[in-house]
C-alpha positions in Angstrom: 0.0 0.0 0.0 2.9 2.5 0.6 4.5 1.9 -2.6 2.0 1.9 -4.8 0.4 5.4 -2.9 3.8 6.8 -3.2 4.2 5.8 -6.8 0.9 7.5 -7.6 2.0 10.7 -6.1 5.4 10.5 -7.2 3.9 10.6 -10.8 1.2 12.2 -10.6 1.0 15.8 -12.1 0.6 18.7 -9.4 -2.9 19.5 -10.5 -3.5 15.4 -11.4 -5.8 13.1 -9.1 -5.4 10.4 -7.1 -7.5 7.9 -6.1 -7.7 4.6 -3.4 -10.4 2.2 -3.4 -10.7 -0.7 -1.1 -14.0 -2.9 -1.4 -14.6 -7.1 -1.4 -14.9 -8.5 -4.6 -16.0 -12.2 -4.2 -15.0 -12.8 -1.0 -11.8 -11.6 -1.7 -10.1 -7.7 -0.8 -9.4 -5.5 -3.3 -7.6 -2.6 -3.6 -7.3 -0.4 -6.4 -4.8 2.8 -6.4 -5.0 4.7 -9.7 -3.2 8.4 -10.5 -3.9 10.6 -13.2 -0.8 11.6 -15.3 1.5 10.1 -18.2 0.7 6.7 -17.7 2.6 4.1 -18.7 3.9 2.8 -22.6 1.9 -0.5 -23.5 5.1 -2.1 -24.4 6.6 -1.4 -20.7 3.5 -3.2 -18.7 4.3 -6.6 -19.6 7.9 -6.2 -18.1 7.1 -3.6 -15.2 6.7 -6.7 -12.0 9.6 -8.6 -13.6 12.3 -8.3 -11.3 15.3 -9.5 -13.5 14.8 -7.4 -16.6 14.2 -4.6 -14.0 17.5 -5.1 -12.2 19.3 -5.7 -15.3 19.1 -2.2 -16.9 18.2 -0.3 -14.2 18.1 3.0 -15.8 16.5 5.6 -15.3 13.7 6.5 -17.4 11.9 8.8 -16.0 11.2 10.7 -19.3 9.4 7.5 -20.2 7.1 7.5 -17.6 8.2 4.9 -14.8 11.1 5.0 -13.2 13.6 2.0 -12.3 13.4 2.9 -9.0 9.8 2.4 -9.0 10.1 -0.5 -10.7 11.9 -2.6 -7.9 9.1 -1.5 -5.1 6.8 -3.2 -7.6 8.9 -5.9 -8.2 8.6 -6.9 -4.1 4.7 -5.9 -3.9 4.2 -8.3 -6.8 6.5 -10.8 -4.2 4.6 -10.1 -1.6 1.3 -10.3 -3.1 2.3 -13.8 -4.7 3.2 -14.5 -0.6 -0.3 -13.9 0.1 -1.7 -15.7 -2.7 -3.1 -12.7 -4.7 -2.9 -11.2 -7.9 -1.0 -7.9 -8.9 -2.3 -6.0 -12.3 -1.8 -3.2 -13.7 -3.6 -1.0 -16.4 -2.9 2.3 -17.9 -4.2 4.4 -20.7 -0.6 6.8 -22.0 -1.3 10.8 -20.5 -4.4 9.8 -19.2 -4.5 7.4 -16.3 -2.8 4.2 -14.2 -4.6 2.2 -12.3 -2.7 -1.1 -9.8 -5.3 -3.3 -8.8 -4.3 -5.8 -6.2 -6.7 -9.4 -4.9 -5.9 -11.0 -2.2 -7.9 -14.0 -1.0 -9.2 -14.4 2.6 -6.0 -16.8 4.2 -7.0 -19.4 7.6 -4.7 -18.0 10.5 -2.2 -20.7 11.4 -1.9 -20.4 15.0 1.7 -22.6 15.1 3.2 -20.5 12.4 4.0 -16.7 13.2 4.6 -14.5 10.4 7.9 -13.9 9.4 9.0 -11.1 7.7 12.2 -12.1 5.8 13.3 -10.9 2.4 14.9 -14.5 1.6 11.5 -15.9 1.5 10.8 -14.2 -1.8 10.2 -16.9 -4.2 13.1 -16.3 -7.0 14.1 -18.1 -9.8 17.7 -16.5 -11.2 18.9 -18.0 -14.1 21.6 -15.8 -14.9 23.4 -13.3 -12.6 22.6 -9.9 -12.1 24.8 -7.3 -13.7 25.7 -3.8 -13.5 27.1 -1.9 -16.7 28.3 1.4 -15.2 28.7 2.8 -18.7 24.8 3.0 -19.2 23.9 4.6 -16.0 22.6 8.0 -15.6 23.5 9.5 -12.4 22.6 12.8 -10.5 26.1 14.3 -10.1 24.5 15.9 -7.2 23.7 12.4 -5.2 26.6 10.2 -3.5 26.9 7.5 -4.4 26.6 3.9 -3.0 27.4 0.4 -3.9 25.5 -2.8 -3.0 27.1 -5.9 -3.1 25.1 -9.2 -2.1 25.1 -12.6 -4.2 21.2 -13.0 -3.0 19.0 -11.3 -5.2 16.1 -10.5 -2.9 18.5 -8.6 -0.4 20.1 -7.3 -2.9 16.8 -5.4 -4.5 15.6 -4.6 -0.7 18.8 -2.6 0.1 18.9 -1.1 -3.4 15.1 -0.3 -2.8 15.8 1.1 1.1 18.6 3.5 -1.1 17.5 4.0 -4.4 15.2 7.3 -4.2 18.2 9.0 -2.3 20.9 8.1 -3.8 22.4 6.8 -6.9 22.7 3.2 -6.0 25.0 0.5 -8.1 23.7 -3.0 -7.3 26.2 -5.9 -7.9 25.3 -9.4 -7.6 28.8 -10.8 -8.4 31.4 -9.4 -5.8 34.3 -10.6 -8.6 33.2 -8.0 -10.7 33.5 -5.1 -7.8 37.6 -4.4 -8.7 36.5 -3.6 -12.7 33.4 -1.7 -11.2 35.1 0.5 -9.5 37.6 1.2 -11.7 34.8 3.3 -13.9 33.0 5.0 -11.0 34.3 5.4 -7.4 31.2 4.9 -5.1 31.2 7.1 -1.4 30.0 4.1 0.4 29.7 0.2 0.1 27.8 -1.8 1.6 28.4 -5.5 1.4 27.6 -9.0 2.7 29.7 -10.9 4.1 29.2 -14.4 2.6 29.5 -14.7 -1.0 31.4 -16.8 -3.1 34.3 -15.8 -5.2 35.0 -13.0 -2.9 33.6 -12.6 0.5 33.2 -9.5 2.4 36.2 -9.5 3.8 38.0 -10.3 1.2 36.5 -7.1 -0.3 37.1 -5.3 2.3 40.2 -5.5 3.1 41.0 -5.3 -0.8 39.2 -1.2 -0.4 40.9 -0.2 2.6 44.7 -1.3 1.3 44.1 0.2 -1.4 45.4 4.1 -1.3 42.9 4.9 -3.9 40.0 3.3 -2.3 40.6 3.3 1.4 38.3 6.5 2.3 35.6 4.8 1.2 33.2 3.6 4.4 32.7 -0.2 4.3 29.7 -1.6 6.0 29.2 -5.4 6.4 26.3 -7.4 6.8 25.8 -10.6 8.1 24.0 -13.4 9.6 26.8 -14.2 11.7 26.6 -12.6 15.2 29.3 -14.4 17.3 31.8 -11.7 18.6 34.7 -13.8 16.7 33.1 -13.1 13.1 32.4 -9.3 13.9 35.4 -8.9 15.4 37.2 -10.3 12.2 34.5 -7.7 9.8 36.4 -5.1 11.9 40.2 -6.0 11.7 39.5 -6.2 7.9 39.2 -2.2 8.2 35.1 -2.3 7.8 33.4 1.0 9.5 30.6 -0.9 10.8 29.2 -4.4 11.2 25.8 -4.9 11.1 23.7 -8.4 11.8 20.7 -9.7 10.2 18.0 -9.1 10.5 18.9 -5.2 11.0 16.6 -2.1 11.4 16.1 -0.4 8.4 16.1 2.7 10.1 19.3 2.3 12.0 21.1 1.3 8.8 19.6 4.2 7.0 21.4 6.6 10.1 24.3 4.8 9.9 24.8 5.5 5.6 23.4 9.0 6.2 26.1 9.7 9.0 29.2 8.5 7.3 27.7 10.2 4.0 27.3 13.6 6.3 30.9 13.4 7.2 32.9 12.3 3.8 30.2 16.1 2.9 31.8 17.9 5.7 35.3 16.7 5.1 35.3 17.6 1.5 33.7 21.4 2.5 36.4 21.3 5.2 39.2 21.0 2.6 37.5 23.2 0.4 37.4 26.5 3.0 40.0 28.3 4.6 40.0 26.7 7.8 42.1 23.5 6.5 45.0 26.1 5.7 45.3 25.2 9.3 46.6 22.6 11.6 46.5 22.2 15.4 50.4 21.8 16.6 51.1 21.9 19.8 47.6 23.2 21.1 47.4 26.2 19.6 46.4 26.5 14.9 48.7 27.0 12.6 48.9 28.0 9.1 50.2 24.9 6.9 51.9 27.2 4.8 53.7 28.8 8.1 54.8 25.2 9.2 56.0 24.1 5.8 58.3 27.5 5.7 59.8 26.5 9.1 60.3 22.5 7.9 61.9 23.9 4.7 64.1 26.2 7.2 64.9 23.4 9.3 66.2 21.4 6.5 68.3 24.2 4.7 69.9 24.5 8.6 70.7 20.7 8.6 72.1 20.9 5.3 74.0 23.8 5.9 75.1 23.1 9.3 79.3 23.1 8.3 78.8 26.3 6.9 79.7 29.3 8.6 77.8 31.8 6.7 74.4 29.9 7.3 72.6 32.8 8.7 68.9 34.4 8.3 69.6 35.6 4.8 71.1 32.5 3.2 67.7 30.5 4.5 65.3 33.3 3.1 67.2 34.0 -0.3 66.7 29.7 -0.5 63.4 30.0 0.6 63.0 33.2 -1.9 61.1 35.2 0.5 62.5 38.3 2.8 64.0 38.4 5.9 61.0 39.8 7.6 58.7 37.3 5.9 60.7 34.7 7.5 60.7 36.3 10.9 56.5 36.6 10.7 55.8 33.0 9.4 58.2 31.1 12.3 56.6 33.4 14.4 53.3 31.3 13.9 55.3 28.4 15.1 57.9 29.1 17.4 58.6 31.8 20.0 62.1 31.2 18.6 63.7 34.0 16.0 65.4 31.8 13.1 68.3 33.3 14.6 68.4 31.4 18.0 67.3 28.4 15.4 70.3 28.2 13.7 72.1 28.5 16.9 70.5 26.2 19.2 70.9 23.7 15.7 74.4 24.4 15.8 74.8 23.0 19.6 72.5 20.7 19.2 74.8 18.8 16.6 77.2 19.5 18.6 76.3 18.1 21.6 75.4 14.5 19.6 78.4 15.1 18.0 80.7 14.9 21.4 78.4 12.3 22.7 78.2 9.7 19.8 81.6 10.1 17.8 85.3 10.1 18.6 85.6 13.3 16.4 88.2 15.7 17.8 86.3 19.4 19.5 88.7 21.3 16.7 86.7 18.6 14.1 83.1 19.1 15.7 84.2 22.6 15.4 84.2 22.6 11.6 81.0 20.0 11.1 79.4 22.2 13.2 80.3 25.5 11.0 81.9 27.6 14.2 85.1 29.0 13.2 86.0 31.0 16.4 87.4 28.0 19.3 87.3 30.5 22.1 83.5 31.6 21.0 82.4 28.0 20.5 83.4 26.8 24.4 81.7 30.4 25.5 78.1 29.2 24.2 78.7 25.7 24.8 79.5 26.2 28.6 76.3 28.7 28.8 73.7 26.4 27.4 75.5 22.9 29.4 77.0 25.0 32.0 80.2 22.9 31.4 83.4 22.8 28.4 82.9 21.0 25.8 85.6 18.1 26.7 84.1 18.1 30.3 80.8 17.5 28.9 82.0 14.5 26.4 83.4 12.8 29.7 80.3 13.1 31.9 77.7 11.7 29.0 79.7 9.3 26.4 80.4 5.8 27.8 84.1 5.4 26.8 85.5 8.7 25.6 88.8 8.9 23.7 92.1 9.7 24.9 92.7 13.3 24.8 
């Protein structure tokens, strides 16, 4: 009743009519939901409850007068109407009128048999399986994207059904075919079974998230299995989520829309002003002003022997001014590039007396000092010992002087 209602609004013009009848009809309840509108071609109405053709191309074809997308609701009434023992029919006269009529005989109770409501006890008969040509796809560039992978049919149409008005939705019956698939669209979420043969949702899994060009995408698993050991397992493989069945339509629904809410925010993230900006040390700062203070860093280690390193040589390499060095390390450091190159200089120094056997004259050149008595002068400030003293107190077996 929901589907077909929300067809007949769904096509339905704004000023068109819509009509529900329910009456008996020998014994038997009929309901009748009919909408005014385009209708639908004559040569569509003998495929429009076959589930495989549906499946198959699913286009969409909306300029034709039914969508796809309807089509797979209708494919599951037509199930669930054949569960009940009814009939499903439809009848429509092109820009005038559609009318589904559905008959459902009166059923005994059965008092030791509860009704279960399961999608794998839709009757199916699948000769061949389903496939998905990418190529002949029309998708709204303004929907994500999601991929459904499941080697049973009838889950696989109720997921793409749950999805399909929302999103753009890529159904794929054979999980083999997922590597090729998404080599000619990307999807921004997948959602998978777990066991399927050829490759299981692990398997598949794990093949996303080691990939570098796939490993952003959220992976949800579903399964049957609910031991810890299994889920546990869906997890290490790098899925997002593991969901058992039977699951709550609604709380999968949250769980696509929240990972599908964040890759949005991420991308809008990167795309504003705000990710010129990193947190470092507590406190934000500007990529590009960390990036000119690595770069500095790395033109001092290079230049460490050298005693004309100095605050020009780094920001004629860097092929910015003085002062624009002295703002951007400012956004980094309390330290002046100055005192860098200084505290660089001991710093080498220090690891210098500790791990080698170097002479101080030689540490004196690596270390691009070329005044002895100035070298011991800020050495003994910042150690509050000589040089030699210092070697003695902190390396295990210092050389012979």
């Amino acid at each position: 009743m929901t589907n077909l209602i929300s067809n007949a609004f769904k096509y339905a013009p704004d000023t068109g009519t819509i009509r529900v009848d329910l009456f008996e009809k020998k014994e038997a309840l009929c309901i009748e939901i009919s909408n005014t509108g385009k209708g639908i071609p004559a040569d569509r109405l003998t495929d429009i409850f076959d589930r495989y053709k549906i499946l198959d191309t699913f286009e969409v074809e909306s300029k034709k007068g039914l969508s796809s997308r309807n089509g797979l609701g209708l494919a599951i009434c037509h199930s669930m109407v054949s569960l009940l023992e009814g009939t499903i029919e439809v009848e429509s006269e092109p820009n005038e009128w559609t009318v589904f009529r559905v008959l459902l005989p009166p059923l005994q109770q059965n008092e030791e048999q509860m009704p279960i409501i399961a999608t794998d006890t839709i009757p199916v008969i699948q000769e061949e399986p389903v496939t998905f040509e990418s190529q002949d796809q029309e998708f709204d560039q303004a929907k994500p994207t999601l991929m459904i992978v499941d080697d049973d049919p009838s889950m696989l149409w109720f997921i793409t059904e749950i999805f399909v008005d929302k999103y753009n939705v890529m159904p794929v019956q054979d999980s083999t075919e997922v590597e090729e698939l998404m080599k000619i669209r990307q999807p921004d979420l997948v959602i998978s079974d777990i066991m399927m043969p050829g490759v299981d949702g692990i398997s598949l899994t794990r093949y996303i998230k080691e990939n570098r060009l796939l490993s952003h995408i959220p992976v949800i698993l579903l399964s049957a299995k609910i031991d810890a050991e299994e889920q546990i397992r869906g997890i290490e493989s790098g899925a997002d989520v593991y969901i058992t069945k039977p699951f709550n339509v609604e709380y999968l629904e949250k769980i696509v829309g929240r990972f599908l809410t964040q890759k949005k925010n991420l991308k809008e993230y990167y795309g504003s002003a705000v990710s010129s900006y990193e947190l470092t040390n507590g406190q934000l700062v500007h990529k590009e002003d960390k990036a000119t203070y690595d770069k500095m860093i790395r033109i001092i280690e290079e230049n460490i022997n050298d005693p004309q390193l100095n605050v020009e040589l780094i920001s004629s390499t860097l092929g910015i001014s003085t002062r624009q060095l002295y703002r951007r390390i400012k956004t980094v450091t309390e330290q002046t590039p100055s005192d860098i190159i200084k505290e660089y200089r001991l710093k080498t120094a220090e690891k210098l007396l500790i791990t080698t056997n170097y002479s101080i004259d030689e540490i004196l050149y690596k270390t691009g000092y070329v005044n002895r008595g100035n070298f011991f002068k800020v050495f003994s400030n910042k150690f509050g010992m000589t040089p030699k003293q210092y070697r003695k107190a902190n390396q295990p077996n210092p050389p012979n002087p």
